[in-house]
Each structure stands twice: as structure tokens, then as C-alpha cells.
C-alpha positions, 0 to 999 in steps of 0.5 A: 731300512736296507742296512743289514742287523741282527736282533738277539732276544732270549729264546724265551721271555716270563713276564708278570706278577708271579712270573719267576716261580716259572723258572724251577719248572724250567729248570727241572734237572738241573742237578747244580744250579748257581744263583749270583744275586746281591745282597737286597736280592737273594732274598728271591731265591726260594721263589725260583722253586729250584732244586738240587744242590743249589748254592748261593753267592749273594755279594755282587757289588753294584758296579762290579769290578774284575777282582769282584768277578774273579771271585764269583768265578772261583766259587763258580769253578768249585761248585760246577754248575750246571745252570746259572742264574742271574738274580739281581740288576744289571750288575748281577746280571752281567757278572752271570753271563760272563760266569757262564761262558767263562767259569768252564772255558779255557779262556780269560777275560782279557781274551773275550773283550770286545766283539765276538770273542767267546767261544761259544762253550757256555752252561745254561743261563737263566736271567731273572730281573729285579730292576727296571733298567739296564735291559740286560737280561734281553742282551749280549753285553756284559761290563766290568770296570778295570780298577787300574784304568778307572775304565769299562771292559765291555764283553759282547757275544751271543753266546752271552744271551739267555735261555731264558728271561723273567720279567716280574713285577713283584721283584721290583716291589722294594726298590726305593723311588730314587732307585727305581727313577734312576734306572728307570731314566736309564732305561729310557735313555737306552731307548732314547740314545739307540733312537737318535744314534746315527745307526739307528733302524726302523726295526730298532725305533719300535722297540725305542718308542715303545719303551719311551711311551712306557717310561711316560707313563708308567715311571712317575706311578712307580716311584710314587708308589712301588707296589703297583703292579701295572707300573712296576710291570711295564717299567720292566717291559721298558727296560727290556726293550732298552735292552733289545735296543743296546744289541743291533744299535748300542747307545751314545754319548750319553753313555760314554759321558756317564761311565767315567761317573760311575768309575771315579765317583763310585756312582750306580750306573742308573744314576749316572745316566739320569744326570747325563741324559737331560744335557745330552738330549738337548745337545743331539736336538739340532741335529734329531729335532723330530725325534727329540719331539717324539721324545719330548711328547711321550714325556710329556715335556712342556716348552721343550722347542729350544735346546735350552728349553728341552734342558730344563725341562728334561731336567725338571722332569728327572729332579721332579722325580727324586734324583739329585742332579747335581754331580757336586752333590755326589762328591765332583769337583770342578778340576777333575771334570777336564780330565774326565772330559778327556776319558769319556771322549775316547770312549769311541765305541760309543761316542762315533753313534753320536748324532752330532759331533761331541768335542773335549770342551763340549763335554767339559761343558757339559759336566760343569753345567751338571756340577 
């Protein structure tokens, strides 16, 4: 409780049905907005009530690379904003925040990775959320895979943050069940993995339990049944609160063990996450018990008193749900999984939050246990 930390949060947060027609009011003067969408999401554009001469890039990739962001922000430097606006998932969203502090700014990418290394120049964000995920509309990271290494370039300042975040449901209406499981599940992980971290906080743990107990009860009703509202709505407050988890605290192995997914089978980030997450809650067990009881209650998981047991009955919890679990279903094969091993085992960052230490063969384990 006495360790100090430092919690960033939008300075100003729209939540619910209807909420991101607020943001032209907001907006009001801005003379040359940009909107960075993806194809399922700039059909939302015209509910932004933005005016001015407004132009649209709507081809951000699910897990963009640096090529792709290098496109954005030649369009970026053509247009001159003097607004950018994410609209999207936690891709768009990332690609947003580094355009805006980049797009104006004699700085490249290469001399902002890492920690606090922008230099605070940045044109006005806003961040308007069309999954329940990622959280990153409430954070100061941004990540890019670098195509040569097959590894995550991670930006994190506060000069990444928004003005401004909107949270509405009626985004997250078409998001199919198995998207809306995956990202669901990783938002929960956010909170679960900032949760049981070793630099975990008690400011820290309200926000997590809060967003684990959202995921209990709300995630089943979304997938079963995308346009209810109240699920849908707080699905998207638990991702937020994931998000406000990632900045003070980050996540953990978890994450680290679903990147190298991301980056060589070409899976989204939430799926990734989802596949991991049940392996890696049972693992950190022995070590965060009275936590992963917490976790295991608000889910609902029954039989969980074991680490073998917590496994299968996570991993029932997220099969039942609709997302295939097999990591052969998405195209692994068993020889590459040491190598991969090796990858997300270097990925210090993250994996020194682990509550329990996690060797090369662990995670090898683990990934032939998900094959």
C-alpha cells in the first residue's frame, strides 16, 4: 500500500447507450479531424456528429505492424489534423495514440519505444471503443509488431492518453460471440494478471475485482445475445478497468506467453490471451491462492481447489463459451512451440511481474498442453 504509483485516466470518460454522439459536441472547432477505424468500424463514423473537413482511414489491421502504422501516418501528415480520433479495438486505438504524438513531431518510432520517451508534442485524442477488451482507450501504451523480429514494439507515455474516452454499447452490437469471448476473456486477464502480479496494489485490486466480477456476470449474456445492452455496457466498463490496471501495474506472463501467438500464427490479440490465460491462472495458483479463489468465485468455477482442477475448469469456462482452445486448431505445430518458448521467456517486461518464476520448459509445457 505505501509503494508509490501513478494512475493516468482520460480526463474525461462517456459511457452508455447512445454515448458517442457526444463527441461532436466535444469536438466542436475542430476544423480537420481524422478518424483511424478498420473496416467493420467506420461504419460508426456518421454517429461521431463530426464536422469539418473530416477524412477517414478505415484499413487498420487487426494486429498492425510498423509498415501499416507508417502508412496511417503518411495520411496523417497529408491531412494535418487537428483532432485524432481512434475508432475501433485495441489496434485502431494504439495506431491512434502514436499518430497523434508522432504525425507533427520530429521524432520516429524507434526513438519513442519504450518508457517515457515522447516528447509530450501530441494533437488532441479522442478514443471511442468498439470492443470490450484491450482497455486501451483508458491507457498510455500503444504496441506494434516489428515484422523483421516477429516481436512487439511497446510504446508507453502519458502523452499517449486521451482527452477524451467513450464507452458505448451500441458499438459492440455486431461483434460476433467468439470475438466478443476472446476480448472479453482478455479483459478479464488484464485484471486478473495486474491482480496476482508481484507489483500488484490495493488501489490496483479494486479496479481488478471490479472488472473480474463484471466479466462473471456479464460476458456469458453478451455472447449469448450481443444486443443486450446492459451486458454489452458493462463488458465495456471491464475492459476499462483492465485498462487502468495495465498503466500502474502491467500484466504478466500471461501476456508474454500470448504474443509470440499473435506474432507467428497471426492470431488476434484477444484470442491469443483467451488460449493462455486458463494455463497460466493455474500455474501462478500455489503461489496467489486467495486470490485465484476471488478469481475463481466471481467466475463461478467450480472444483477449481487444485491447480489441475482450476485448469480444467478455466478451461471449460472459456470452451464453453465458444473460442476454440486448441493452439493446433490455429495452425501450431508442436517443433515450433520451443522456439516460441524461448521468445515469450525474453519477454522481461512483463514476465519479472510474474508471481512465480516461469522457466523455458514451463512455458514449453504449457504450450504443448494448449496444442
Amino acid at each position: 500500500m505505501d509503494r508509490p504509483i501513478t494512475l493516468h485516466q482520460p480526463p474525461r470518460l462517456e459511457i452508455g447507450t447512445g454515448a458517442a454522439r457526444t463527441l461532436g459536441t466535444w469536438a466542436e472547432g475542430a476544423a480537420r479531424p481524422l478518424v483511424i477505424a478498420s473496416g467493420p468500424t467506420q461504419q460508426y463514423v456518421e454517429r461521431l456528429g463530426l464536422s469539418g473537413d473530416v477524412r477517414v482511414i478505415d484499413n487498420v489491421p487487426p494486429e498492425p505492424d510498423i509498415p501499416a502504422f507508417e502508412a496511417v501516418l503518411e495520411v496523417a501528415r497529408a491531412h494535418g489534423p487537428d483532432l485524432v480520433v481512434g475508432l475501433g479495438g485495441g489496434s485502431v486505438l494504439d495506431v491512434a495514440k502514436l499518430t497523434a504524438a508522432l504525425w507533427d513531431s520530429p521524432q520516429a518510432l524507434a526513438e519513442v519505444a519504450g518508457p517515457n520517451r515522447v516528447s509530450g508534442r501530441r494533437t488532441r485524442l479522442a478514443q471511442v471503443a468498439t470492443t470490450a477488451g484491450t482497455g486501451s482507450e483508458a491507457g498510455i501504451r500503444a504496441l506494434l509488431t516489428d515484422p523483421e523480429t516477429k516481436s512487439k514494439v511497446a510504446v508507453e507515455s502519458p502523452y499517449l492518453l486521451a482527452d477524451i474516452a467513450i464507452l458505448d454499447p451500441e458499438l459492440t452490437y455486431s461483434v460476433p460471440p467468439a470475438v466478443t469471448a476472446a476480448t472479453g476473456i482478455d479483459a478479464m486477464a488484464h485484471c486478473v494478471e495486474a491482480f496476482t502480479n508481484i507489483r500488484a496494489h490495493d488501489l490496483i485490486d479494486a479496479y481488478a475485482r471490479l472488472g473480474i466480477s463484471l466479466v462473471g456476470r456479464f460476458l456469458r449474456r453478451a455472447v449469448e445475445n450481443g444486443a443486450d445492452s446492459e451486458a454489452r455496457a458493462g463488458m465495456m466498463l471491464a475492459s476499462y478497468y483492465g485498462g487502468l490496471c495495465l498503466g500502474p501495474v502491467n500484466t504478466a506472463a500471461g501476456h508474454a506467453l500470448a504474443y509470440p501467438l499473435g506474432t507467428r500464427l497471426s492470431l488476434p490479440h484477444g484470442l491469443a490471451n483467451a488460449i493462455i490465460f486458463p494455463h497460466v491462472l493455474a500455474f501462478n495458483q500455489p503461489v496467489r491462492p486467495e486470490k485465484t479463489a476471488e478469481v475463481s468465485a466471481a467466475l463461478g468455477l467450480a472444483g477449481a481447489g487444485s491447480p489441475e482442477g482450476l485448469l480444467m475448469a478455466a478451461h471449460g469456462f472459456c470452451a464453453d463459451l465458444g473460442v476454440e482452445m486448441r493452439l493446433s486448431a490455429h495452425g501450431a505445430e508442436a517443433p515450433a512451440l520451443e522456439g516460441w518458448a524461448g521468445e515469450a521467456h525474453a519477454i522481461r517486461r512483463l514476465m519479472d511481474n510474474n508471481p512465480r518464476d516461469m522457466s523455458v520448459e514451463d512455458i514449453h509445457d504449457i504450450y504443448r498442453a494448449a496444442l
